[in-house]
DRENDO-1510 file (C-alpha; in Angstrom, 1 decimal, always signed):
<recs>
REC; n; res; u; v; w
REC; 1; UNK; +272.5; -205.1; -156.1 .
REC; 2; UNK; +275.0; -207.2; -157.2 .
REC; 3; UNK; +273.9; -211.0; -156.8 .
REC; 4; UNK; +277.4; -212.1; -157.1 .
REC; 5; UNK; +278.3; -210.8; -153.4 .
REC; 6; UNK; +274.5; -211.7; -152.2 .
REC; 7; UNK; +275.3; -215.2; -153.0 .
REC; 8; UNK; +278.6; -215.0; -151.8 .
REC; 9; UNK; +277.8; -213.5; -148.7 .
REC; 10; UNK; +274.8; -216.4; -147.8 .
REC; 11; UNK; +277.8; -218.8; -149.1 .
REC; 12; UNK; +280.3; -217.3; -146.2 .
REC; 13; UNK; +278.0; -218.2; -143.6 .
REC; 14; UNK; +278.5; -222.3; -144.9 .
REC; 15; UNK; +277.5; -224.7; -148.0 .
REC; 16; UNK; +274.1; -224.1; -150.0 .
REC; 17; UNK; +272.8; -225.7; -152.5 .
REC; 18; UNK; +271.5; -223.2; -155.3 .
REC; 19; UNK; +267.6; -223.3; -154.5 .
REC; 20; UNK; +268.2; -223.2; -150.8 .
REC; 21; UNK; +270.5; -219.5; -152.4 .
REC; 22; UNK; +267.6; -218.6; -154.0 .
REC; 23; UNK; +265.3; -219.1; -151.3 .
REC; 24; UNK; +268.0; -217.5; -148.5 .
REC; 25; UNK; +268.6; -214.3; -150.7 .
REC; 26; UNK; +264.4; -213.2; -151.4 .
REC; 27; UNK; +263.9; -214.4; -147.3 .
REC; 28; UNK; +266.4; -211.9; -146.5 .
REC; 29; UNK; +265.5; -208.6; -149.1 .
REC; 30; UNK; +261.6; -209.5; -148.2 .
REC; 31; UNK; +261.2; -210.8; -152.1 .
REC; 32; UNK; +261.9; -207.5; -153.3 .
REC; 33; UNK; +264.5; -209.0; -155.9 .
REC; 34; UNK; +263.3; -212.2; -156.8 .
REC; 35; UNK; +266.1; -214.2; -158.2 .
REC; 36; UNK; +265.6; -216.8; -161.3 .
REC; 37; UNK; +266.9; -220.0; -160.2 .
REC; 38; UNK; +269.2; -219.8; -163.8 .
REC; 39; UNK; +270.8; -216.4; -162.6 .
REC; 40; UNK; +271.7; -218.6; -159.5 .
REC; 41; UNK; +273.4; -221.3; -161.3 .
REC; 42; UNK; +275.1; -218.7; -163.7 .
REC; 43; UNK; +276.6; -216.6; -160.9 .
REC; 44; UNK; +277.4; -219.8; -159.1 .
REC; 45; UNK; +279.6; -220.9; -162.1 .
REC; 46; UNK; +281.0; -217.5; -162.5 .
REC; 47; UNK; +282.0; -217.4; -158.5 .
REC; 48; UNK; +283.4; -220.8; -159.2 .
REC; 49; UNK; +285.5; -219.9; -162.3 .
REC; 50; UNK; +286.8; -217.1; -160.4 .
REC; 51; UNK; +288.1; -219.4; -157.4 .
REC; 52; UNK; +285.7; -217.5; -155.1 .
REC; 53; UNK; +283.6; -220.8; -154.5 .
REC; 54; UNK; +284.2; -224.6; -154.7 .
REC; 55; UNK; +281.4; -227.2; -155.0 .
REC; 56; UNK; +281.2; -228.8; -151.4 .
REC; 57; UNK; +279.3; -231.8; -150.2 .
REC; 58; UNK; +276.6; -233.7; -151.3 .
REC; 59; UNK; +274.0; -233.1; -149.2 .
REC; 60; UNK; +271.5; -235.8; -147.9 .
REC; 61; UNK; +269.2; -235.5; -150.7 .
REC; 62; UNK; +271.8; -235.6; -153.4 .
REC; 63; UNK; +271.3; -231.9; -154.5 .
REC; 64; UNK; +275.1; -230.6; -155.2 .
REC; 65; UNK; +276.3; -228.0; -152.4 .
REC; 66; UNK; +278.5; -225.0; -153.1 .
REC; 67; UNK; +281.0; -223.6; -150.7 .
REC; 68; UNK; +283.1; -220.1; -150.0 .
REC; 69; UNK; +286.3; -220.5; -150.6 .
REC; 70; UNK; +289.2; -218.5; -148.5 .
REC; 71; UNK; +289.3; -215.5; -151.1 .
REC; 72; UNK; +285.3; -216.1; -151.7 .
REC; 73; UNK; +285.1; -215.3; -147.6 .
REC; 74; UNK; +287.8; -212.7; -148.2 .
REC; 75; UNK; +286.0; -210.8; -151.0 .
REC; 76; UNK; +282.4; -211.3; -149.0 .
REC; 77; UNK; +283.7; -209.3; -146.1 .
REC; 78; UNK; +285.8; -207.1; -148.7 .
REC; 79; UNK; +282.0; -205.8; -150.0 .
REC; 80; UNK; +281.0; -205.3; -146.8 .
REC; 81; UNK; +283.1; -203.2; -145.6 .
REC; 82; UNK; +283.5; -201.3; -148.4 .
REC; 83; UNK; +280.5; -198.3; -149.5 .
REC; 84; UNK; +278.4; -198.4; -152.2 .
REC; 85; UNK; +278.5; -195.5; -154.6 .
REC; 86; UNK; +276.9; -193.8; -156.9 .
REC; 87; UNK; +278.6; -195.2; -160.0 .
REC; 88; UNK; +278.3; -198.5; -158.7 .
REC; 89; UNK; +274.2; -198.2; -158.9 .
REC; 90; UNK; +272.8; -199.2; -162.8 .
REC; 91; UNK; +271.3; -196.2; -164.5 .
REC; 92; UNK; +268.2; -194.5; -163.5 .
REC; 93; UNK; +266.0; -195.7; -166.5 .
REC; 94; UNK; +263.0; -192.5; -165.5 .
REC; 95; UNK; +265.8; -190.1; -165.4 .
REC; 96; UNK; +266.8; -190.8; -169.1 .
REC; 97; UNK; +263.3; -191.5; -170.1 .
REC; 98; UNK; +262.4; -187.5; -169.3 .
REC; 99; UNK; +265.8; -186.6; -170.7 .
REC; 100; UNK; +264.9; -187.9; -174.0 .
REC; 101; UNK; +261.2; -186.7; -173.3 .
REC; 102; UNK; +262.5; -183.7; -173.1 .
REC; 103; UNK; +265.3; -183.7; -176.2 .
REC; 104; UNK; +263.0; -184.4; -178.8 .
REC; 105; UNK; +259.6; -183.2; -179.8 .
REC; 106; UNK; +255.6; -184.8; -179.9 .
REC; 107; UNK; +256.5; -185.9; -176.8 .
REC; 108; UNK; +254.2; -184.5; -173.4 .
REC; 109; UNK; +256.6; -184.2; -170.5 .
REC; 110; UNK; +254.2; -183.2; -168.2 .
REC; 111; UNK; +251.8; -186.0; -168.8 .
REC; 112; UNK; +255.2; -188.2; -168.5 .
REC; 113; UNK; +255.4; -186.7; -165.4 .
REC; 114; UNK; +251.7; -187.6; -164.1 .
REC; 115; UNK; +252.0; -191.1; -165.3 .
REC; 116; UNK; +255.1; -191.7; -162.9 .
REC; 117; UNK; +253.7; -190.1; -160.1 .
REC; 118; UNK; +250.6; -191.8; -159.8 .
REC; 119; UNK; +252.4; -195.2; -160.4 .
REC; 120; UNK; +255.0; -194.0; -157.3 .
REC; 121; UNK; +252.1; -193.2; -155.3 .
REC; 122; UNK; +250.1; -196.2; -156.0 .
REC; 123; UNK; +253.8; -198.3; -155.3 .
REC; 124; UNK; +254.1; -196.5; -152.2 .
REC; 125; UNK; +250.8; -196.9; -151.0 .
REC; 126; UNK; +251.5; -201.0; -151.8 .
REC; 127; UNK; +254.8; -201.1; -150.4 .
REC; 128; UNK; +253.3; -199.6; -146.8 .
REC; 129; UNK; +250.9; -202.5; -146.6 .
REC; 130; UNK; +253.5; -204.7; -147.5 .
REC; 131; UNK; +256.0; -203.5; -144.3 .
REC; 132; UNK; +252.7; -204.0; -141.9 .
REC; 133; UNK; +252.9; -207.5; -142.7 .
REC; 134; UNK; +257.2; -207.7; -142.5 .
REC; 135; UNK; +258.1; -210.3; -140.9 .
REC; 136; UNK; +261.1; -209.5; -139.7 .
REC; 137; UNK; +263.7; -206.7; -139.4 .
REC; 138; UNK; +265.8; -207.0; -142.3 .
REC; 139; UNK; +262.1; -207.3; -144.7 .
REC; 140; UNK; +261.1; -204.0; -142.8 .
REC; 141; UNK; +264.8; -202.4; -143.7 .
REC; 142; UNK; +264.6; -203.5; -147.5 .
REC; 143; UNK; +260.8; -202.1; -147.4 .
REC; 144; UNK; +262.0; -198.9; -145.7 .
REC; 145; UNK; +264.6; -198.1; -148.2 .
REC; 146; UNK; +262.0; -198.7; -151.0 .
REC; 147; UNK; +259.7; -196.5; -149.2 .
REC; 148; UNK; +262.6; -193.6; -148.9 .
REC; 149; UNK; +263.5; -193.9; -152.8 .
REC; 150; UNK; +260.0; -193.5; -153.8 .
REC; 151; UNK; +259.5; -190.7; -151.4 .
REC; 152; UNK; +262.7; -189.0; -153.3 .
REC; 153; UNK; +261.0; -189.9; -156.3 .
REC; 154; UNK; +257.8; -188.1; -155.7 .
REC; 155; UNK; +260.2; -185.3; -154.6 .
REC; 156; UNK; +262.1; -185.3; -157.9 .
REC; 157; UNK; +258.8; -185.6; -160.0 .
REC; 158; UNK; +257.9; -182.2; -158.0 .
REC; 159; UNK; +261.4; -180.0; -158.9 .
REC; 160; UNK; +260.6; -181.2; -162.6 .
REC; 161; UNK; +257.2; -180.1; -162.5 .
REC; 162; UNK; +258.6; -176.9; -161.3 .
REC; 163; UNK; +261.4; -176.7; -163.4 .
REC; 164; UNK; +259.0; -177.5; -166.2 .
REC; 165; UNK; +256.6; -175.0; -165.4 .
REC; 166; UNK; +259.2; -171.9; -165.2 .
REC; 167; UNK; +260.4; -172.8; -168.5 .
</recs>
């Protein structure tokens, strides 16, 4: 997920200060990607080198308010619009884990596989509980898709385990 167009996108909707990003952007993916208030402040300078936001108004309580600017709104409705793909995604760090598991020796790929299974289960199992309590749509959606990747997970632990075995 790129926090560039997250913040960008809560920006679009009208000025935030950079806690009140912070606080907008885990509300809506259900705290599944807590942000560190620095990574806020970063990005926001970033967006702000780039032209995409400006620093707005004071608000009330003095805390400094940042602002979309016409090509900020322009490149927040660009992203939506536009897919995600899979090059865009950061590298699978289990898939290269068994790669090298499996390119070198001393090292039990099976057991590697057992290890991640039982954490995906025990995740799964967590993450279930978790949408029970979702407060709202768009925490159930972000728990779904978590739920559907560690279901394809599981699924890919199984082919290896197969693939393993016929070796």
């Amino acid at each position: 997920m790129s926090i560039r167009h997250g913040l960008l996108a809560l920006l679009a909707r009208g000025p935030r200060y950079g806690y009140q990003l912070r606080a907008e952007f885990e509300a809506a993916t259900g705290g599944a990607w807590p942000l560190n208030i620095g990574q806020v402040y970063t990005t926001l300078g970033r967006l702000e080198r780039d032209g995409l936001v400006e620093h707005a108004e004071t608000d009330a309580e003095g805390r400094q308010c940042y602002a979309a600017t016409e090509v900020g709104r322009a490149e927040a409705s660009r992203w939506f619009t536009a897919p995600i793909t899979r090059a865009d995604r950061p590298r699978d760090e289990l898939v290269v884990k068994l790669a090298l598991a499996l390119a070198g020796p001393g090292v039990d790929v099976r057991a590697v596989v057992q290890v991640q299974r039982a954490a995906t289960l025990a995740a799964m199992r967590d993450l279930t509980r978790r949408k029970l309590g979702a407060a709202d749509p768009a925490q159930a959606l972000v728990i779904d898709a978590q739920i559907f990747q560690a279901e394809a997970e599981i699924r890919w632990l199984d082919h290896c385990e197969r693939t393993l075995a016929a070796r």
